[in-house]
C-alpha positions as CSV (number, residue, x, y, z in Angstrom):
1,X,17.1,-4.1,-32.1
2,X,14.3,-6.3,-33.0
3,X,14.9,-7.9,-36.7
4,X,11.7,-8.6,-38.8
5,X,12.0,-10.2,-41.5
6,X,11.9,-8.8,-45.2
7,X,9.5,-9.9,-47.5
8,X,12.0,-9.7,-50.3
9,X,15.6,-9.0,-50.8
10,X,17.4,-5.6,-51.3
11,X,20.7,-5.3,-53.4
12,X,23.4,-4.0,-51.0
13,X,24.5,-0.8,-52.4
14,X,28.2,0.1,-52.9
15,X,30.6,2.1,-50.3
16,X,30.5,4.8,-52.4
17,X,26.7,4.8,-53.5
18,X,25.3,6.3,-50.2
19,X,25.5,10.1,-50.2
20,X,27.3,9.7,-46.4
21,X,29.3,6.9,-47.2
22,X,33.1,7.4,-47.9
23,X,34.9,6.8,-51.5
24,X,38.0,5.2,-52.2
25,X,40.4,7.2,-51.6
26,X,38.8,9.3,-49.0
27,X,40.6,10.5,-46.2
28,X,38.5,10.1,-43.2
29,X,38.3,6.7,-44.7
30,X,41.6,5.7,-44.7
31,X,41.9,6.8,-41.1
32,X,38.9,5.1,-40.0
33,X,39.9,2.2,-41.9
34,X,41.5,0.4,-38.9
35,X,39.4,0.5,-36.6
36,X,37.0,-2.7,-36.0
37,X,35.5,-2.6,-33.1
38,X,37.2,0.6,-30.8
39,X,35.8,3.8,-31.0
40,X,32.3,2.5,-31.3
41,X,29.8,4.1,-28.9
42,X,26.1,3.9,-28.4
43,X,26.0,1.2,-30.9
44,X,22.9,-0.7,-32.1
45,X,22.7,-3.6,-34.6
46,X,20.8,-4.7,-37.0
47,X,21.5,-8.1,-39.8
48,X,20.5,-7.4,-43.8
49,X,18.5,-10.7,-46.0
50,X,22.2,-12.2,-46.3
51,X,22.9,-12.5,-43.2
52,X,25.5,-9.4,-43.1
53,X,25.3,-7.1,-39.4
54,X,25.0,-3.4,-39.6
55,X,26.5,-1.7,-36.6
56,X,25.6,2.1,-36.6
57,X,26.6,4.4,-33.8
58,X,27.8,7.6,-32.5
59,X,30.6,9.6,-33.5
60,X,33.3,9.2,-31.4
61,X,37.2,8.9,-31.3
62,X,39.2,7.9,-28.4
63,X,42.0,8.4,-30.5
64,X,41.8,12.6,-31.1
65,X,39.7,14.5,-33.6
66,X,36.7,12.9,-35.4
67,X,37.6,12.1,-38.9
68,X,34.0,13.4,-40.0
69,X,30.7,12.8,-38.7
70,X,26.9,11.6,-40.1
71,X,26.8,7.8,-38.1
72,X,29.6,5.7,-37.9
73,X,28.7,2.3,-40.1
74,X,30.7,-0.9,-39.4
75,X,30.0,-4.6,-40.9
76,X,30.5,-8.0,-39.5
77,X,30.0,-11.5,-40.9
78,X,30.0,-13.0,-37.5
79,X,29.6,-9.9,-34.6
80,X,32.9,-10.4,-33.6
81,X,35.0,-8.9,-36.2
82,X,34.2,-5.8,-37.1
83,X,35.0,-3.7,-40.9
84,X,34.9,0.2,-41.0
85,X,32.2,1.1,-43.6
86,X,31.5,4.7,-43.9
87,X,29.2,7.2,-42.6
88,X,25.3,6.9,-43.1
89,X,24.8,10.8,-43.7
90,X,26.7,13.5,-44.7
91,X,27.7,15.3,-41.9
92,X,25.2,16.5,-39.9
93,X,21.9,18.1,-41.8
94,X,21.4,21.0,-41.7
95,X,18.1,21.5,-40.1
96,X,19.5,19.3,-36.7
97,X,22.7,21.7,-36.5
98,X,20.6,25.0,-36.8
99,X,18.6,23.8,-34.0
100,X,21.2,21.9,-31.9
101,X,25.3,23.9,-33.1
102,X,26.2,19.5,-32.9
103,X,29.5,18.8,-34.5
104,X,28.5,15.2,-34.8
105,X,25.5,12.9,-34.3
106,X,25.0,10.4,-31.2
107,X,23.1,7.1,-30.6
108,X,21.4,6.0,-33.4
109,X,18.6,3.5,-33.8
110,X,18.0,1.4,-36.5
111,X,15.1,-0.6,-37.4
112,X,13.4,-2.3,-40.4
113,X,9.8,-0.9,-40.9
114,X,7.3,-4.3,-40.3
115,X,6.1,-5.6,-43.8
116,X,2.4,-5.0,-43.2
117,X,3.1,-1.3,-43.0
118,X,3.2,0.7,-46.5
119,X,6.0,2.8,-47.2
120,X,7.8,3.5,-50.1
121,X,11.1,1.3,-50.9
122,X,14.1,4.2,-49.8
123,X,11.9,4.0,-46.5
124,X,11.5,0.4,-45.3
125,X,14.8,1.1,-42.8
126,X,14.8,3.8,-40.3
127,X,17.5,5.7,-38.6
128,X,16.7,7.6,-35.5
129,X,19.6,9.8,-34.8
130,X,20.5,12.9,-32.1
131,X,22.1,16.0,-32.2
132,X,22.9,17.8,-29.5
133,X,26.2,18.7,-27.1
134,X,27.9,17.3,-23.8
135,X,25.6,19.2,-20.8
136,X,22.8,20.6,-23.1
137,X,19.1,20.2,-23.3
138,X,18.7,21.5,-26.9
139,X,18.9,18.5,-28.3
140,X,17.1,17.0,-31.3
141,X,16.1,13.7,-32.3
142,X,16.0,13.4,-36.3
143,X,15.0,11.3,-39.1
144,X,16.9,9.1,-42.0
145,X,15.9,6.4,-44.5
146,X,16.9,4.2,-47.1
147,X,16.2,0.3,-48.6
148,X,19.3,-1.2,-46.8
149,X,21.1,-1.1,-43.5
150,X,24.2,0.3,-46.2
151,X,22.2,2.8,-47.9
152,X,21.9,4.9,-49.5
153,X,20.4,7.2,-46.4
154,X,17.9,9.9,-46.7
155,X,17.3,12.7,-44.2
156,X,14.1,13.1,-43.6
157,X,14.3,16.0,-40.7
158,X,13.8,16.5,-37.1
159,X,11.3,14.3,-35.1
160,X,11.7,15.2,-31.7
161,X,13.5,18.8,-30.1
162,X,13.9,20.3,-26.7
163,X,15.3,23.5,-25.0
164,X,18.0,23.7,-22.3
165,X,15.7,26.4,-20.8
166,X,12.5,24.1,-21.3
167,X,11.8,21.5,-18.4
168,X,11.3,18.5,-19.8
169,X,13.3,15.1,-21.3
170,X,16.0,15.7,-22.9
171,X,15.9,15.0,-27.3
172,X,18.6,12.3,-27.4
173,X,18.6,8.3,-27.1
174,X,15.9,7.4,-29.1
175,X,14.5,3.5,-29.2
176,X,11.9,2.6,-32.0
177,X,9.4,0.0,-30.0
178,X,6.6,-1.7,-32.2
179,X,4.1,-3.3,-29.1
180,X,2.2,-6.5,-29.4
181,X,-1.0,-4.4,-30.7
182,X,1.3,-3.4,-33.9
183,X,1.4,0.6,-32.4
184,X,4.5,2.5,-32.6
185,X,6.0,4.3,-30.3
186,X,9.6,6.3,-29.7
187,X,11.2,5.9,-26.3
188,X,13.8,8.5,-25.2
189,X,15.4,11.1,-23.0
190,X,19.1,11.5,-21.2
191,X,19.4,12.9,-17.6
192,X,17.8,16.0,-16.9
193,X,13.9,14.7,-17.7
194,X,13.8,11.0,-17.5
195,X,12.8,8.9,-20.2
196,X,9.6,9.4,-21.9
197,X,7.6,7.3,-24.9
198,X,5.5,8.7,-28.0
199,X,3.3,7.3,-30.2
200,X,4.9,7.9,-33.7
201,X,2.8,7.3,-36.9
202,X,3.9,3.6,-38.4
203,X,3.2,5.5,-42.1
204,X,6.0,8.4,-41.9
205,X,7.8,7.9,-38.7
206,X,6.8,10.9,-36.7
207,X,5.0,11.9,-34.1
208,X,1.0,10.6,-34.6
209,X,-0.1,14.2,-35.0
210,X,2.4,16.0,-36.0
211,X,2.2,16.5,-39.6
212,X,5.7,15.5,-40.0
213,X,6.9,18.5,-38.2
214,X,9.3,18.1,-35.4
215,X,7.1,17.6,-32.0
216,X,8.5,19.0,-28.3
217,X,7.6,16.0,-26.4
218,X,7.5,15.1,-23.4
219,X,4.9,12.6,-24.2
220,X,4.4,9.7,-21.1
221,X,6.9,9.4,-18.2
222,X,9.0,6.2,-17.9
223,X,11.8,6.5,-16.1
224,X,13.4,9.3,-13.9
225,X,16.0,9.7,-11.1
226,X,16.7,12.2,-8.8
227,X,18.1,15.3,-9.3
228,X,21.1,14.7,-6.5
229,X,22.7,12.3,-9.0
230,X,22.2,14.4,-12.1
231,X,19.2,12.8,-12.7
232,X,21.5,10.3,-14.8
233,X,19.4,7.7,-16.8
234,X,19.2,7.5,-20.5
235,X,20.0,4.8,-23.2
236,X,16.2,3.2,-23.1
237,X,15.8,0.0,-24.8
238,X,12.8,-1.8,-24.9
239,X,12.5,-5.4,-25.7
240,X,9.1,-7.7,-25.0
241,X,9.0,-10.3,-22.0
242,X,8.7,-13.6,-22.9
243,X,5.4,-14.3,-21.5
244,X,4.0,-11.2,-21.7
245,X,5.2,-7.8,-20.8
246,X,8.4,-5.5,-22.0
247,X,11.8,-5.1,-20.0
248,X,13.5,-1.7,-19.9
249,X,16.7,-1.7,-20.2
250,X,18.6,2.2,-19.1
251,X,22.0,3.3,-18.7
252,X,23.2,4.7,-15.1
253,X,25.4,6.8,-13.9
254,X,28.8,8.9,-15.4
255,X,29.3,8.1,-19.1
256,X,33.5,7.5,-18.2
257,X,33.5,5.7,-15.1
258,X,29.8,4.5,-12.9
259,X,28.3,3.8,-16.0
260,X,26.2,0.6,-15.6
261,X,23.0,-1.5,-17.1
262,X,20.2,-2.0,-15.2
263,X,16.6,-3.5,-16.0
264,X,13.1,-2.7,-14.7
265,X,9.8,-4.5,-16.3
266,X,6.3,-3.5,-17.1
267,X,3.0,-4.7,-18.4
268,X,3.1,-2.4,-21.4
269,X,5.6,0.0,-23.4
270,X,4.4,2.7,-21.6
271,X,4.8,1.5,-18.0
272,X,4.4,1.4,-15.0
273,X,7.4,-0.1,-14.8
274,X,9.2,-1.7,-11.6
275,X,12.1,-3.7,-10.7
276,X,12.0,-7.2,-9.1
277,X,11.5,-5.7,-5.5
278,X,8.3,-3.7,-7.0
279,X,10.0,-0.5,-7.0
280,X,8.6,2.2,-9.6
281,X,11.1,3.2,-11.8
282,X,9.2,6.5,-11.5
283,X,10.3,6.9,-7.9
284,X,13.2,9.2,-7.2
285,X,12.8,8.6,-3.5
286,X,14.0,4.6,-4.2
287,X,16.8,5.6,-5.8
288,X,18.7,3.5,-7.5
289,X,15.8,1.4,-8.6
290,X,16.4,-1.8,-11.2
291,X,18.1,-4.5,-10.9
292,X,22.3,-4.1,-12.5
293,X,22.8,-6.6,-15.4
294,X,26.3,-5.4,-16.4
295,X,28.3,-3.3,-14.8
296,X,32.2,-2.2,-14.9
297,X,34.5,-5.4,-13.6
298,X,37.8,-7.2,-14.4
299,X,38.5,-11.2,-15.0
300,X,41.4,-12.6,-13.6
301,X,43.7,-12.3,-15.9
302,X,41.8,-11.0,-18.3
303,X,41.2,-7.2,-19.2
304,X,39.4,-4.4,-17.3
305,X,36.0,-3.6,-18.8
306,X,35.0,-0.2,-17.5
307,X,31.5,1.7,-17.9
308,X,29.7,-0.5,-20.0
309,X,25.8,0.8,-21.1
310,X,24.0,1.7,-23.7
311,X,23.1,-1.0,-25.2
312,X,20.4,-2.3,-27.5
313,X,19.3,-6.1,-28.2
314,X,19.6,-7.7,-31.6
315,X,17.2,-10.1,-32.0
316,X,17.9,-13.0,-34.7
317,X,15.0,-15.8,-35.5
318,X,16.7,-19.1,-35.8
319,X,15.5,-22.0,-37.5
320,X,12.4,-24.0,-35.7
321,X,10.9,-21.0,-34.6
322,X,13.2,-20.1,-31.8
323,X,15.0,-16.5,-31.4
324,X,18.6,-15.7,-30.6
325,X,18.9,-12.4,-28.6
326,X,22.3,-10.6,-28.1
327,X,22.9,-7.5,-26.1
328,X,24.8,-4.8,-27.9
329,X,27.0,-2.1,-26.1
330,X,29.9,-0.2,-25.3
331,X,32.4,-1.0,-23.3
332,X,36.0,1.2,-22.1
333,X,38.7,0.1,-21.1
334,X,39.4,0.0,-17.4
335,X,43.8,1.1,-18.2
336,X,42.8,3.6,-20.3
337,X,39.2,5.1,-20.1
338,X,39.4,7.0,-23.1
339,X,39.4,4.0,-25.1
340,X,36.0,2.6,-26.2
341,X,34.8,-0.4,-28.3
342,X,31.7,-2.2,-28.7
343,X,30.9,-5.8,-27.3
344,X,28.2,-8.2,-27.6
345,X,26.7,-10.9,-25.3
346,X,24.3,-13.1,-25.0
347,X,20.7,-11.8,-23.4
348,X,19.1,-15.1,-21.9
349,X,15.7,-15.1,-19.6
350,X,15.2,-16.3,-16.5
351,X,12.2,-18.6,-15.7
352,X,10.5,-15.7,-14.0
353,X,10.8,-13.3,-16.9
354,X,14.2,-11.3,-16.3
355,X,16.5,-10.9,-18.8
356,X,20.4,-11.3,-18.2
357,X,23.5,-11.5,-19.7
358,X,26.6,-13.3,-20.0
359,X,29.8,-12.6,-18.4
360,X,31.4,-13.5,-21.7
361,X,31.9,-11.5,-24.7
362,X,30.2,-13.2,-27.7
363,X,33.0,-15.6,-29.6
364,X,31.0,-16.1,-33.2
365,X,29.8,-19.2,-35.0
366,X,31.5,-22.5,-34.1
367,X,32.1,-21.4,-30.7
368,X,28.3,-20.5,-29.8
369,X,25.3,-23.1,-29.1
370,X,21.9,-21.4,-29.5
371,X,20.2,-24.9,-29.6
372,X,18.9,-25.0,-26.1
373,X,18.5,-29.0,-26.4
374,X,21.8,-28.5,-25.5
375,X,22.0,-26.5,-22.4
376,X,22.6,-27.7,-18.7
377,X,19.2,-29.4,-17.8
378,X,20.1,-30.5,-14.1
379,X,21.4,-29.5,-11.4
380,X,24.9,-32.0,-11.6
381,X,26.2,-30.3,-14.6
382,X,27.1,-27.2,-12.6
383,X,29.0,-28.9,-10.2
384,X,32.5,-27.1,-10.0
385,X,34.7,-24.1,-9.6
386,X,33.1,-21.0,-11.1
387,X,34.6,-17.2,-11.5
388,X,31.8,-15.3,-10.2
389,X,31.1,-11.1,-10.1
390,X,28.4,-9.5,-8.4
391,X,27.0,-6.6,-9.1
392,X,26.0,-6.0,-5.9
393,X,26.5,-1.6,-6.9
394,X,26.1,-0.9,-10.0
395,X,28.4,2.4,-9.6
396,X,31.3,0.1,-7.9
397,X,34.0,-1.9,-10.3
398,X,34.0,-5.5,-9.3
399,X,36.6,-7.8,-9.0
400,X,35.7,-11.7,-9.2
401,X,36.1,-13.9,-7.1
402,X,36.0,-18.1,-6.8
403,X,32.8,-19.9,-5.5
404,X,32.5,-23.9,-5.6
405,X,29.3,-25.5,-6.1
406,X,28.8,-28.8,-5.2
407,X,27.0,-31.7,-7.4
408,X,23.7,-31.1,-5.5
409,X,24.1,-26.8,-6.5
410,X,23.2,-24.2,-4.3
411,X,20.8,-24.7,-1.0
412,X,17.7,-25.7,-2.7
413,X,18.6,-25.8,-6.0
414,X,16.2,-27.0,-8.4
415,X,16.5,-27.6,-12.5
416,X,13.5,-25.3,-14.1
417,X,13.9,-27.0,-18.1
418,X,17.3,-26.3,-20.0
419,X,19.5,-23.8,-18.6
420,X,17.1,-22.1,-16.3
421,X,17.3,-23.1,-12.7
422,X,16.3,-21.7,-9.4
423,X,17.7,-21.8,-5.5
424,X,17.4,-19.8,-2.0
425,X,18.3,-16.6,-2.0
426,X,20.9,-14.5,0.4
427,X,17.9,-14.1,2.7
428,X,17.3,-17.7,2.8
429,X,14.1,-17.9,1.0
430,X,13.1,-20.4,-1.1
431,X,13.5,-20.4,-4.7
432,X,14.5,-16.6,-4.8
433,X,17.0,-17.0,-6.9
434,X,16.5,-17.0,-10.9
435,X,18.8,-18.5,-12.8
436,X,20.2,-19.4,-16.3
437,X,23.0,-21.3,-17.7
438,X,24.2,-21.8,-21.2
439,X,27.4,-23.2,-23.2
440,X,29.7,-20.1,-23.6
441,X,33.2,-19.7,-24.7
442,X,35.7,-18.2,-22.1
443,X,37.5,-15.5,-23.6
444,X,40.7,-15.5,-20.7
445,X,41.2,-19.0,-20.7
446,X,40.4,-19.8,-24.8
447,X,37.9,-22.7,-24.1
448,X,34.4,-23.4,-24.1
449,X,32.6,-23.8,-21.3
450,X,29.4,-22.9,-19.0
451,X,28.6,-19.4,-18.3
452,X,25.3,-17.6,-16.7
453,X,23.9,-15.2,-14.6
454,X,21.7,-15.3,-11.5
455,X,18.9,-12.8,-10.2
456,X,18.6,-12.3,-6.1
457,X,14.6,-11.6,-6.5
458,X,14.4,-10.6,-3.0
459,X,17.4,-8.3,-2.9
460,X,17.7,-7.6,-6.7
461,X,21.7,-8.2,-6.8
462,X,22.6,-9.9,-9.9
463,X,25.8,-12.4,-10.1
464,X,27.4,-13.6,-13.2
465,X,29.9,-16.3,-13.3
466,X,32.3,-18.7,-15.7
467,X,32.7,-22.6,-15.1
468,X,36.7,-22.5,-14.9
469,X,36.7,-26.1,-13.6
470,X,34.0,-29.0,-13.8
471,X,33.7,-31.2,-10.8
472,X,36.3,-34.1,-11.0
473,X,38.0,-32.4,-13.5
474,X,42.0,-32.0,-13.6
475,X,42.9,-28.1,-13.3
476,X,42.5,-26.2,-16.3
477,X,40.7,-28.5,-17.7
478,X,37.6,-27.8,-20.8
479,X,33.8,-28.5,-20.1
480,X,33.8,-32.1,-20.9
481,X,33.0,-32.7,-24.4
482,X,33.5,-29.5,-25.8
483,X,37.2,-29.6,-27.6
484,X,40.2,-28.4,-27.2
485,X,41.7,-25.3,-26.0
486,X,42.0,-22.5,-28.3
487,X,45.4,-21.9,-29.3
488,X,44.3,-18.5,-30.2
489,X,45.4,-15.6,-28.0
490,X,42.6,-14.5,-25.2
491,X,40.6,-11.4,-26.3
């Protein structure tokens, strides 16, 4: 979720002021109340003028029976510990359950409408929500507004709709993308018809032509897979290149087990997009195209993250005119699949344009370095034992494994400017590997450290690893520096 900022401030309503949210006493309340971070899913994030996150997404229990429905709202001060807030809306509206029979709505997007666009003040955030059920193509993609990520949310109707007995995309997963010519567009879709985009009016929110009446689609093409694997893609994100460009960021797979991330890029919202070999994402016959940028895998002795996907990128300006980006998703766990939560980590970009994440879950202010004066700038300070994963199949759980570098890096490494750095690749050609590296905080071992991923460009395999012991350091021993070890217990 891209974050623009507000030209003035908006009083956060109350719990009880939104017509969705939960009053004291309530009962689906109460059993929410406990909650944090598990049984979040599909979840996207956005942060208010005082510096409060709003996490919205679907709803979802691992834990039995939903306690209601309308958008499950959590807050954090610091996007590690999450509060149970409420719903958004009111159950589901009407019009989206006499199209769809949903008991509940999935996936929503959130995003601040851009200053230089005139809309009244309940409208300046929008909530793209869906409606449909497990195996269905009637599907629906509504509509909700309101003058703060708390509320008080309007529904404004449906947007989007599809048939089961239609062809075509599937009305679910939406993603609000503004391009770098300020036009507007909705990216969507979930198995069945691939992911499409279409141009929505920046004034109302709906489809340019509509008349604020809900559209059929499919609008352009995107993204598709075969229909031997279920044609399974959906969760589009879209986030702009940082030299030009936009990265696509899908989901893969079976929502309880393969589920995966991967990332194709393009010149424009609408495509073509490719992956780093120069495969179309629009080509069933390369299937699986994209490069995997997360995918299910286990720590030592850490837990077991399983099926982790869906994810959206919250995108924070930081003082001096830098950004912080931050990859929001859920993530199960690998001893007990029915058991969901979200995570968040950091989104960093290669040199070459591709964006990747860390193997580490995000550990909050004080913990965090965003200043990139301070990142790794040669090829020395990665001298030592890391805990590496590859992704090499998305669909496969990895287990990690130990690699040594030495204090002259990989074969051919160079230093590319702080934290990005480049080396041969697996087929022994030069410079084929993208790298970047960046100050993290280990989550098993309490203690901050290095962490950062690395893109194969010539096979597309992506590896992810954790500095567990700098060169001519003692065993167990913290990045040099960097404090003691946490005496808290290891998420």
């Amino acid at each position: 979720m891209t974050l623009t900022e507000p030209a003035a401030a908006v009083a956060v309503p109350a719990a009880d002021a939104a017509p969705g949210a939960a009053a004291p006493g309530d009962a689906a309340l109460e059993a929410a109340a406990g909650w944090g971070a598990r049984h979040a899913h599909d979840p996207t994030a956005v942060r208010d003028d005082d510096g409060t996150y709003w996490l919205f997404s679907t709803d979802a229990s691992g834990a039995g029976p939903l306690p209601r429905a309308g958008v499950q709202v959590r807050r954090s001060d610091d996007l590690v510990t999450w509060t149970f807030h409420g719903w958004a809306l009111d159950g589901v509206p009407a019009e989206a359950a006499a199209w769809t029979g949903a008991e509940g709505l999935w996936a929503p997007d959130v995003v601040r409408v851009p200053d230089e666009v005139a809309v009244p003040d309940d409208g300046r955030w929008r909530m793209y929500y869906s409606a449909s059920s497990f195996g269905s193509r009637t599907s629906a993609i509504g509509l909700a507004t309101a003058p703060h990520p708390a509320g008080p949310w309007t529904d404004r109707g449906l947007v989007v709709t599809s048939r089961h007995d239609v062809d075509g995309p599937n009305a679910i997963d939406a993603n609000a993308v503004v391009d770098a010519q300020g036009r507007h567009w909705l990216v969507y879709g979930s198995f069945f018809g691939g992911i499409h985009a279409l141009g929505i009016d920046p004034a109302t929110g709906f489809v340019l032509g509509s008349g604020g009446r809900p559209r059929p689609g499919p609008g352009l093409l995107l993204a598709r897979r075969p229909h031997a694997v279920e044609a399974a893609v959906e969760g589009a994100f879209v986030l702009p290149r940082p030299d030009g460009g936009y990265a696509l960021l899908t989901s893969f797979d079976s929502l309880f087990g393969t589920y995966h991330l991967r990332v194709v890029a393009g010149p424009s919202v609408t495509g073509p997009y490719a992956d780093v070999r120069g495969r179309s994402a629009t080509d069933v016959e390369a299937d699986p195209v994209g490069s995997t940028v997360l995918a299910g895998h286990r720590l030592a002795g850490g837990r077991g993250w399983l099926a982790p996907g869906h994810a959206s990128v919250l995108t924070e300006p930081l003082p001096g005119g830098s950004a912080r980006q931050l990859l929001v998703h859920h993530v199960r766990d690998a001893d007990d699949p029915t058991q969901h939560e979200v995570q968040v980590r950091r989104l960093a970009w290669t040199a070459g344009g591709w964006p990747l994440v860390s193997p580490q879950p995000w550990a909050g202010p004080g913990r965090e370095h965003d200043d990139e004066a301070a990142w790794p700038a040669s090829v020395a300070e990665l001298a030592g034992t890391w805990e590496v994963v590859t992704f090499a199949r998305g669909d496969a759980f990895a287990a990690s494994a130990s690699r040594v570098v030495e204090a002259d890096g990989p074969p051919g490494a160079v230093a590319l400017g702080r934290g990005r750095f480049a080396w041969d690749g697996g087929s022994g050609a030069a410079g084929a590997v993208e790298a970047v590296v960046f100050p993290a905080w280990d989550a098993v071992r309490g203690r901050a450290t290095l962490a950062g991923a690395a893109l194969d460009t010539g096979t597309g395999v992506v590896t992810v690893g954790t500095l567990v012991e700098p060169a001519g350091a003692g065993a167990g021993a913290a990045r040099a520096g960097a404090g003691p070890a946490d005496p808290e217990p290891a998420r």
